[in-house]
Structures are given as structure tokens and as C-alpha cells.
C-alpha positions, 0 to 999 in steps of 0.5 A: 231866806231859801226856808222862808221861800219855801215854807211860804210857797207851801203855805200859799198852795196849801190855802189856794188848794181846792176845798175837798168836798164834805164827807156825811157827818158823823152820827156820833159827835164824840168820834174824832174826826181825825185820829192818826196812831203810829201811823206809816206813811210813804210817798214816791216811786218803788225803786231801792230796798231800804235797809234801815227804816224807822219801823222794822214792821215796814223794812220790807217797802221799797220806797225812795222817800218813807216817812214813818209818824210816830203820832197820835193825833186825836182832833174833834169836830170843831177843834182847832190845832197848829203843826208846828216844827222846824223847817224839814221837820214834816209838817207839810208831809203830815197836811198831806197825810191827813188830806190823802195826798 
């Protein structure tokens, strides 16, 4: 019950956020509008060194939350994609990349 709490409460901030404002079009409609390859993300405060990350390229960060996509996500202009995974999995993480949060 807690996981659904959850997941339904990011849900609802997710579809009450504000929408963000267009960006020009692109000039050539074949580019992606997204396009994610291996990406590394990281979220919170410097605090700790982190000895064992996922990615030996950012051992050196010192974040208490790192989370490293090994993904490559290619959407086009007018395609439509789910981000599904089980609870914890990082899909909102992800949501949150892609906008810049």
C-alpha cells in the first residue's frame, strides 16, 4: 500500500507541474528530441567521497545520492514512450533528468 501511496503522489506532481515553455523547433525533424547515451546523473549535496560507483569515469564525485543510466534513449518528434519499472527502479529519477530537474 505505502508503494502505491508513493507512486501515485509522484504521479500527480508530475501531471500538476507546470508546463515547461517550448523550445524553437528544431530545423531538421529527423534529429531526436531527446537522446540520452550512457548518461550519468547525480542528485543532492556534496558530502562523502563515494568509493564504489557504478561508473570508475565518476569515482571521483562526491555526491550522497549518484545515479548512473546506462541508457540510450532516442524519442523523435511525436513519439510517444511509457518508463516503466518496478517501484524504486528510477523512473521518476529519470522524468527528472529528462526535464533538467
Amino acid at each position: 500500500m505505502f508503494q502505491a501511496t508513493v507512486c501515485s503522489e509522484r504521479i500527480n506532481d508530475f501531471l500538476r507541474a507546470d508546463e515547461l515553455i517550448r523550445q524553437r523547433e528544431s530545423p531538421n525533424d529527423q534529429e531526436p528530441s531527446i537522446l540520452l547515451d550512457n548518461c550519468f546523473f547525480s542528485w543532492g549535496k556534496e558530502k562523502e567521497h563515494l568509493k564504489d560507483v557504478c561508473c570508475p569515469s565518476h569515482a571521483h564525485t562526491k555526491y550522497p545520492y549518484v545515479l548512473y543510466l546506462q541508457i540510450t534513449l532516442d524519442v523523435q518528434k511525436g513519439e510517444l514512450h511509457a518508463i516503466v519499472g518496478s517501484f524504486g527502479s528510477g523512473k521518476s529519477s529519470l522524468l527528472s533528468a529528462i526535464l533538467g530537474n
